[in-house]
N, CA, C and O atoms as CSV, one atom per row, in Angstrom:
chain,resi,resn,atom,element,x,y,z
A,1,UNK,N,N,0.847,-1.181,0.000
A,1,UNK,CA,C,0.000,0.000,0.000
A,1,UNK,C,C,0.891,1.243,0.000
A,1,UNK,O,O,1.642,1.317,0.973
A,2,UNK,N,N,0.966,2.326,-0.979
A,2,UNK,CA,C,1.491,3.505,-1.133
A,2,UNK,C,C,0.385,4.369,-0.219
A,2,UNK,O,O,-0.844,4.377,-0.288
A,3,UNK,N,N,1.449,5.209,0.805
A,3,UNK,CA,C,0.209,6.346,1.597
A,3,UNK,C,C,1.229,7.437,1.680
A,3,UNK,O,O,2.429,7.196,1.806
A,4,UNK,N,N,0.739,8.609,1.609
A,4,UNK,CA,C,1.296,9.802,1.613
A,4,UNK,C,C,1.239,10.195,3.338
A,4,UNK,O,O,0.190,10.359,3.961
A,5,UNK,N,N,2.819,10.310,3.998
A,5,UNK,CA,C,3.090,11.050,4.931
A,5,UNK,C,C,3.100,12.370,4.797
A,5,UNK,O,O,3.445,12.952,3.768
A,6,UNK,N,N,2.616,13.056,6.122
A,6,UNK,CA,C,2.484,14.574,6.811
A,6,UNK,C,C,3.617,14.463,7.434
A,6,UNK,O,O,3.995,13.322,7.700
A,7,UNK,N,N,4.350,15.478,7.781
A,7,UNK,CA,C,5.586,15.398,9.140
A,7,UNK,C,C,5.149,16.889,10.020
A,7,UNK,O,O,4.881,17.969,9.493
A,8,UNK,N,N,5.169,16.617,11.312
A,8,UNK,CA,C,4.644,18.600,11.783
A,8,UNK,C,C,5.874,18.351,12.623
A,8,UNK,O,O,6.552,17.327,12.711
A,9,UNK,N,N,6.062,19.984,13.459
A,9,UNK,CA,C,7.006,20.326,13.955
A,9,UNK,C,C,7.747,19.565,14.550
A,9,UNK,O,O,8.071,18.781,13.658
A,10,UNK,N,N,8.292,19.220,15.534
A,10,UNK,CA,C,10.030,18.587,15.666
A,10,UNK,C,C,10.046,17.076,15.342
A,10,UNK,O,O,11.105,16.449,15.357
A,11,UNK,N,N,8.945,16.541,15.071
A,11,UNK,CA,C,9.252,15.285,14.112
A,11,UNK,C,C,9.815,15.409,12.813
A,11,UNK,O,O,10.767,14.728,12.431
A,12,UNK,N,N,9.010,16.609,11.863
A,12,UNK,CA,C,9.341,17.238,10.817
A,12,UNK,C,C,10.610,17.523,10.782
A,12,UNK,O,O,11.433,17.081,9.980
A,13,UNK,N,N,10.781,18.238,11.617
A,13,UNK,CA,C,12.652,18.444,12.143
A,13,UNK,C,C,13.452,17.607,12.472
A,13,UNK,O,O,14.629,17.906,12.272
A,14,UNK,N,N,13.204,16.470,12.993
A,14,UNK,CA,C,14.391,15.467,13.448
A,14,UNK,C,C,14.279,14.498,11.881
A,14,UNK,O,O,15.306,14.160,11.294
A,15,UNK,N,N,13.178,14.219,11.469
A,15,UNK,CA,C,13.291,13.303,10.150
A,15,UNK,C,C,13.963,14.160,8.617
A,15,UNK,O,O,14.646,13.596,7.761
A,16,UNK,N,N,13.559,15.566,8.600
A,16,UNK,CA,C,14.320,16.562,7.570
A,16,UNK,C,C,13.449,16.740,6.364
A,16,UNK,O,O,13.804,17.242,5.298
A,17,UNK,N,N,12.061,16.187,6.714
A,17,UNK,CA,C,11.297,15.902,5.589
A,17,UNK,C,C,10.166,16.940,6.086
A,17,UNK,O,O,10.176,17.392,7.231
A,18,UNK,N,N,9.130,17.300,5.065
A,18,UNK,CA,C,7.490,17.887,4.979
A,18,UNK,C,C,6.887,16.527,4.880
A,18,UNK,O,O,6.294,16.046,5.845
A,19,UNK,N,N,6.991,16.012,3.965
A,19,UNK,CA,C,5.968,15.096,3.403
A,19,UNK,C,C,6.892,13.807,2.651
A,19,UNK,O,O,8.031,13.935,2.203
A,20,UNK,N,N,6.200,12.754,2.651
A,20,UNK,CA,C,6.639,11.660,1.224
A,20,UNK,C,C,5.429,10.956,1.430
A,20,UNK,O,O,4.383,11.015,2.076
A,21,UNK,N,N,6.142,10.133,0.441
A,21,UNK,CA,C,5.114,9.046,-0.260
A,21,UNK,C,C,5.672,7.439,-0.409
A,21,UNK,O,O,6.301,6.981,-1.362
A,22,UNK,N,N,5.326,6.863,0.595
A,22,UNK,CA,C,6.282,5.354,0.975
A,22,UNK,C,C,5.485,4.192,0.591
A,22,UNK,O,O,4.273,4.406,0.580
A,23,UNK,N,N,5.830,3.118,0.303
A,23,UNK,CA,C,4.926,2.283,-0.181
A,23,UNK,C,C,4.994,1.071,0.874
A,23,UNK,O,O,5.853,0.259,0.530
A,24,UNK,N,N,4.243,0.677,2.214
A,24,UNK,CA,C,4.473,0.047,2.907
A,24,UNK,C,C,4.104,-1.463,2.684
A,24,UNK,O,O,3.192,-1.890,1.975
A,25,UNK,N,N,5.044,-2.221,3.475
A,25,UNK,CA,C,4.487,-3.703,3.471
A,25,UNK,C,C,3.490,-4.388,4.192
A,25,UNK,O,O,3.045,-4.034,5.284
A,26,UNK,N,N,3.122,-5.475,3.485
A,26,UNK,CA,C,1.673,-5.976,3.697
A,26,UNK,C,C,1.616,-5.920,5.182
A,26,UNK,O,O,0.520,-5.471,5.518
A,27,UNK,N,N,2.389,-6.208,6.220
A,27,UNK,CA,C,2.807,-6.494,7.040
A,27,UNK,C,C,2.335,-5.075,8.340
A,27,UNK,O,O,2.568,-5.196,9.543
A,28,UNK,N,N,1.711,-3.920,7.758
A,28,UNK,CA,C,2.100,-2.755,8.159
A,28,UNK,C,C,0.181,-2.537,8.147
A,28,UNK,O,O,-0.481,-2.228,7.156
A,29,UNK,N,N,-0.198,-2.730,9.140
A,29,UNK,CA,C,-1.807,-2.549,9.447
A,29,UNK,C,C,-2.318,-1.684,9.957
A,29,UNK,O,O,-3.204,-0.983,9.468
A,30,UNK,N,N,-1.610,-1.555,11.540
A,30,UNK,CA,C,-2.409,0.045,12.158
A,30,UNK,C,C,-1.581,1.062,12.794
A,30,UNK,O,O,-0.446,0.700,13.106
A,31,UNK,N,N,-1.887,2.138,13.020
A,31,UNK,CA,C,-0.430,3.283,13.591
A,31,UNK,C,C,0.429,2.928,13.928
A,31,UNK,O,O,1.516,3.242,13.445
A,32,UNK,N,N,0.223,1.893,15.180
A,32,UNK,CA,C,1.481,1.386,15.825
A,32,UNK,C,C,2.297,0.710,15.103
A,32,UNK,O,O,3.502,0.957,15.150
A,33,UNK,N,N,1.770,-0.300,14.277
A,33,UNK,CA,C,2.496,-0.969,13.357
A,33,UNK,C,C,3.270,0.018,12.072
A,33,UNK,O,O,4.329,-0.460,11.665
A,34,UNK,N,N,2.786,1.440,11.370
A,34,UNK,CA,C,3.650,2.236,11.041
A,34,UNK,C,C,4.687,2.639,11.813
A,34,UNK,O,O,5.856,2.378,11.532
A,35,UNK,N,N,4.349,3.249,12.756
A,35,UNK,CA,C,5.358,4.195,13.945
A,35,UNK,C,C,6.735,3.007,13.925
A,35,UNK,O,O,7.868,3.344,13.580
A,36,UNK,N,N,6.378,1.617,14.355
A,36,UNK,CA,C,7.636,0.868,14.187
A,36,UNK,C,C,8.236,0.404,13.088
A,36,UNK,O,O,9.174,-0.376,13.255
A,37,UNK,N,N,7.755,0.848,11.445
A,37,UNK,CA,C,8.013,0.292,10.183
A,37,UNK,C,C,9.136,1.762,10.247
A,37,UNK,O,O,10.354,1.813,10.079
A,38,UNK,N,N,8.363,2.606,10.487
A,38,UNK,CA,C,8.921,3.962,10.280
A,38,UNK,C,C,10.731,4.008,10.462
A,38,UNK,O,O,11.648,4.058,9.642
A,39,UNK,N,N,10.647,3.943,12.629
A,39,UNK,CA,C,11.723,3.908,12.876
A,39,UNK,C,C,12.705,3.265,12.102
A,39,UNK,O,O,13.845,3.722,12.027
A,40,UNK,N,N,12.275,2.016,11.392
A,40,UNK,CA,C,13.326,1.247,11.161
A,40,UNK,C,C,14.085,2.016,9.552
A,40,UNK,O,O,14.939,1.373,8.942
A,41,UNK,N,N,13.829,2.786,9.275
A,41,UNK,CA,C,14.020,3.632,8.086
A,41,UNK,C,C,15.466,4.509,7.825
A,41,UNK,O,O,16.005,4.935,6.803
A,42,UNK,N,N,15.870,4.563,9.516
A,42,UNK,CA,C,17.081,5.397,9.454
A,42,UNK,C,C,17.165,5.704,10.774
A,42,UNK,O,O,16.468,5.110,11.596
A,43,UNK,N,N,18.057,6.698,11.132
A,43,UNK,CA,C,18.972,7.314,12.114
A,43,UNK,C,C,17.607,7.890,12.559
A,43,UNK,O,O,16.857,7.374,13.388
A,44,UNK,N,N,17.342,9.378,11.680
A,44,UNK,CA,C,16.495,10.715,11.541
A,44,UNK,C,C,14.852,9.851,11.907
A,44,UNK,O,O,13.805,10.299,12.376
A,45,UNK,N,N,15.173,8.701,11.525
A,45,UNK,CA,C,13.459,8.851,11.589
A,45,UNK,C,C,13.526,7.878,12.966
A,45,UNK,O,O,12.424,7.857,13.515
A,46,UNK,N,N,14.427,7.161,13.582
A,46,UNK,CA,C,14.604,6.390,15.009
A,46,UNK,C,C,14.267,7.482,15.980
A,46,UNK,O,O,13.399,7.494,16.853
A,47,UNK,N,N,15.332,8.597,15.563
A,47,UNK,CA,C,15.309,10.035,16.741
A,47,UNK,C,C,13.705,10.708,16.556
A,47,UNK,O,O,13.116,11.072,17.575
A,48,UNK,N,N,13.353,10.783,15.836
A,48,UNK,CA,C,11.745,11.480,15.800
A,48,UNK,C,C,10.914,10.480,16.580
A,48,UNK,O,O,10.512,10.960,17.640
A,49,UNK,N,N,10.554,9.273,16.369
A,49,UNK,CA,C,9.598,8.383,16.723
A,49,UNK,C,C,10.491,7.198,18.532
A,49,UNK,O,O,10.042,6.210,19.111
A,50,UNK,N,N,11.617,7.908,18.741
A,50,UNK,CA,C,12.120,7.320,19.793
A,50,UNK,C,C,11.149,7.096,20.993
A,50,UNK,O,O,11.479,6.148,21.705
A,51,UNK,N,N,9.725,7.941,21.467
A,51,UNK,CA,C,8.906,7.485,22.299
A,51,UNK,C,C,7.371,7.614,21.196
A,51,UNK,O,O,6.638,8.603,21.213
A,52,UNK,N,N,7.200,6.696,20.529
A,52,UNK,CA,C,6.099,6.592,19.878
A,52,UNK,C,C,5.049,6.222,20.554
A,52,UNK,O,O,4.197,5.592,19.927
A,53,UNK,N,N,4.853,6.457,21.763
A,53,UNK,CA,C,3.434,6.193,22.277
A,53,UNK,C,C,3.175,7.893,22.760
A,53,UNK,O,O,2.083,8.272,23.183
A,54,UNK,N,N,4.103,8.602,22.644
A,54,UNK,CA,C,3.564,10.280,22.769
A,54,UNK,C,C,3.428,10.855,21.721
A,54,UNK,O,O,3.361,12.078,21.846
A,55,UNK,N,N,3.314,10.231,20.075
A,55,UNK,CA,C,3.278,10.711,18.647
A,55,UNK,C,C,1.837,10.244,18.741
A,55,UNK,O,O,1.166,9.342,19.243
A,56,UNK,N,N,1.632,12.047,17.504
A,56,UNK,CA,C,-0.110,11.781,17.808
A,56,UNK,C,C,-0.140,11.301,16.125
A,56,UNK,O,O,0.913,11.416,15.498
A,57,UNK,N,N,-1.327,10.782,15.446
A,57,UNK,CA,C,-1.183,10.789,14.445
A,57,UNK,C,C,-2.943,11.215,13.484
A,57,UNK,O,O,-3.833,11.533,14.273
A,58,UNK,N,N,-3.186,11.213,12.603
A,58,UNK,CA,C,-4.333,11.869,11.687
A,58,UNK,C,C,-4.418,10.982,10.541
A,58,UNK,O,O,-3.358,10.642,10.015
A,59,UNK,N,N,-5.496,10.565,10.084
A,59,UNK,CA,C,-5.435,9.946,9.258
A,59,UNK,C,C,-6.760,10.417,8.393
A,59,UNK,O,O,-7.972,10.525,8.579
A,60,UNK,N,N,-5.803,10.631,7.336
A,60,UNK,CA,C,-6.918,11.769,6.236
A,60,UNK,C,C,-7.930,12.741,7.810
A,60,UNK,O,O,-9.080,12.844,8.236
A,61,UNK,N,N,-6.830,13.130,8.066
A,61,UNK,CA,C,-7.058,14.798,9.004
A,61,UNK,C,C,-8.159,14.583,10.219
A,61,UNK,O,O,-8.829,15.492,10.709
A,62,UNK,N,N,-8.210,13.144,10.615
A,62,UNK,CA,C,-8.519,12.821,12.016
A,62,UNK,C,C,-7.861,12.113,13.002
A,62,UNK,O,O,-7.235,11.058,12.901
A,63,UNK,N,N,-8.119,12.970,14.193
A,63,UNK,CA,C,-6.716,12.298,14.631
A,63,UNK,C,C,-7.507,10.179,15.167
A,63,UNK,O,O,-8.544,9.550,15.379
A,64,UNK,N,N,-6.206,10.069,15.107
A,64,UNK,CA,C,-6.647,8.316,15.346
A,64,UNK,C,C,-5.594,8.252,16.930
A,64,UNK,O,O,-4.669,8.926,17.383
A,65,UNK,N,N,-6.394,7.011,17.386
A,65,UNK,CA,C,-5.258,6.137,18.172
A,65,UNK,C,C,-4.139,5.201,17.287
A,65,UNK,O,O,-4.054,5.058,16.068
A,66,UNK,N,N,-3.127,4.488,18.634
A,66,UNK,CA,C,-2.274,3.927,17.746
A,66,UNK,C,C,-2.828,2.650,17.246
A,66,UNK,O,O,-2.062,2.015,16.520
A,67,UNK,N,N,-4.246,2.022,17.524
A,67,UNK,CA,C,-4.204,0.186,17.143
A,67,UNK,C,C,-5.402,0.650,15.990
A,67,UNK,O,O,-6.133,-0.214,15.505
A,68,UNK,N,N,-5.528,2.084,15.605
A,68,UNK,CA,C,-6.761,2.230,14.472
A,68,UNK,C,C,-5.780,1.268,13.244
A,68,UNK,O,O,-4.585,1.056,13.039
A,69,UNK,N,N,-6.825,0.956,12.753
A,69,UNK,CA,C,-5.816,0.799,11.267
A,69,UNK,C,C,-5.723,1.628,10.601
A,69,UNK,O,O,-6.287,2.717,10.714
A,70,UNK,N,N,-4.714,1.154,9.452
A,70,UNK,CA,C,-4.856,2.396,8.452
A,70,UNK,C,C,-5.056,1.472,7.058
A,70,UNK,O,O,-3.944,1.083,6.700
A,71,UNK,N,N,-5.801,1.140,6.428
A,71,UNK,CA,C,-6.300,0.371,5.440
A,71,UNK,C,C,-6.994,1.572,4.941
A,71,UNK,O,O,-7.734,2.152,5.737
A,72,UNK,N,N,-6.841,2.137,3.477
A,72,UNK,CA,C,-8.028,3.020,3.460
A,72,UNK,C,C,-7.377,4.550,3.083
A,72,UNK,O,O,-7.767,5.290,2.180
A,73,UNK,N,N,-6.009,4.861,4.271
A,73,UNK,CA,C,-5.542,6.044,4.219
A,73,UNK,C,C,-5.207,6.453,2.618
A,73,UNK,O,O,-4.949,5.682,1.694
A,74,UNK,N,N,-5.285,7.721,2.601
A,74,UNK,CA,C,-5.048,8.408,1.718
A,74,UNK,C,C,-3.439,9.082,2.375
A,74,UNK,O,O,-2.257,8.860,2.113
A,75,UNK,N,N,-4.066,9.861,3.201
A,75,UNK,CA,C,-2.968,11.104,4.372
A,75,UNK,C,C,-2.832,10.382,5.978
A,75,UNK,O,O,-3.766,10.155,6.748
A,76,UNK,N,N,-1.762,10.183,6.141
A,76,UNK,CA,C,-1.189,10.261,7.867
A,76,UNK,C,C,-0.473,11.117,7.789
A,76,UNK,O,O,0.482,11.113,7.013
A,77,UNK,N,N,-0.859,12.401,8.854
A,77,UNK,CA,C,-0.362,12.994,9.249
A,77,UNK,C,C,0.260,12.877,11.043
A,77,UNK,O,O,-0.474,12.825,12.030
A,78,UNK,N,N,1.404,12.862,11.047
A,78,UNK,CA,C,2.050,12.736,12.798
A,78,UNK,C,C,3.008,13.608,13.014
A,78,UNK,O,O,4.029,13.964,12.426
A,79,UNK,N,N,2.421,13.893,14.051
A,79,UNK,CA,C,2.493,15.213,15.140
A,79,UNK,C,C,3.208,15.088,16.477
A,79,UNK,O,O,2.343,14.614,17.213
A,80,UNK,N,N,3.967,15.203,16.965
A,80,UNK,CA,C,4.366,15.525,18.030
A,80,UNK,C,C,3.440,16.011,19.433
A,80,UNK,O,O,3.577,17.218,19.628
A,81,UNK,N,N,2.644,15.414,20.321
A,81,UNK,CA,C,1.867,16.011,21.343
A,81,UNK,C,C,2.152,17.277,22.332
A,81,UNK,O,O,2.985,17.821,23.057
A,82,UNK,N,N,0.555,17.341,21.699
A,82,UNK,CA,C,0.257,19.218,21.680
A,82,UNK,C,C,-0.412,19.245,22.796
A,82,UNK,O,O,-1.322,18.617,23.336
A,83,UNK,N,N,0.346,20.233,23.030
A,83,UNK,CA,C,0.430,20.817,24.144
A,83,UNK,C,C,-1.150,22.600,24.641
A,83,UNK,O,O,-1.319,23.606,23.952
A,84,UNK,N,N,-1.744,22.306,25.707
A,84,UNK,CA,C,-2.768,23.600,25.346
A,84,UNK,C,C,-2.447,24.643,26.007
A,84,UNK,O,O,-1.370,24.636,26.604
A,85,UNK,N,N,-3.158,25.601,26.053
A,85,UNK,CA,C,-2.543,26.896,25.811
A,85,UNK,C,C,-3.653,28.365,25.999
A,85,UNK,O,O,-3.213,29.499,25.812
């Protein structure tokens, strides 16, 4: 399945990216199961997702938990937890 990543602030920053477009393996079902396909990608993307149970994530621009699937996605977008204000 090809799905288009979002990156927002200091995830965006520790990985060096806005956006791509990755084509994941069958193997790769719901957030959690991205968040750990992810890390395994590199250095940049280990240091962004190093406590992935505090990464929020959106899927086609709602936010989800980590055991939603993502079958379906168009957009994941993941965020760094926000903070209010």
């Amino acid at each position: 399945m090809k799905v288009n990543l979002i990156y927002f602030a200091w995830v965006r920053e520790r990985i060096g990216k806005t956006e791509e477009q990755i084509e994941l393996p069958v193997s790769v079902v719901t957030v959690r199961d991205l968040l750990i396909h992810l890390k395994g990608l590199g250095e940049e993307y280990e240091t962004a997702l190093q406590f992935p149970d505090v990464v929020r994530v959106a899927i086609n621009q709602e936010h989800v938990e980590h055991d939603e699937t993502i079958a379906g996605a168009r957009e994941i977008g993941i965020f760094p937890p926000m903070t209010g204000g």
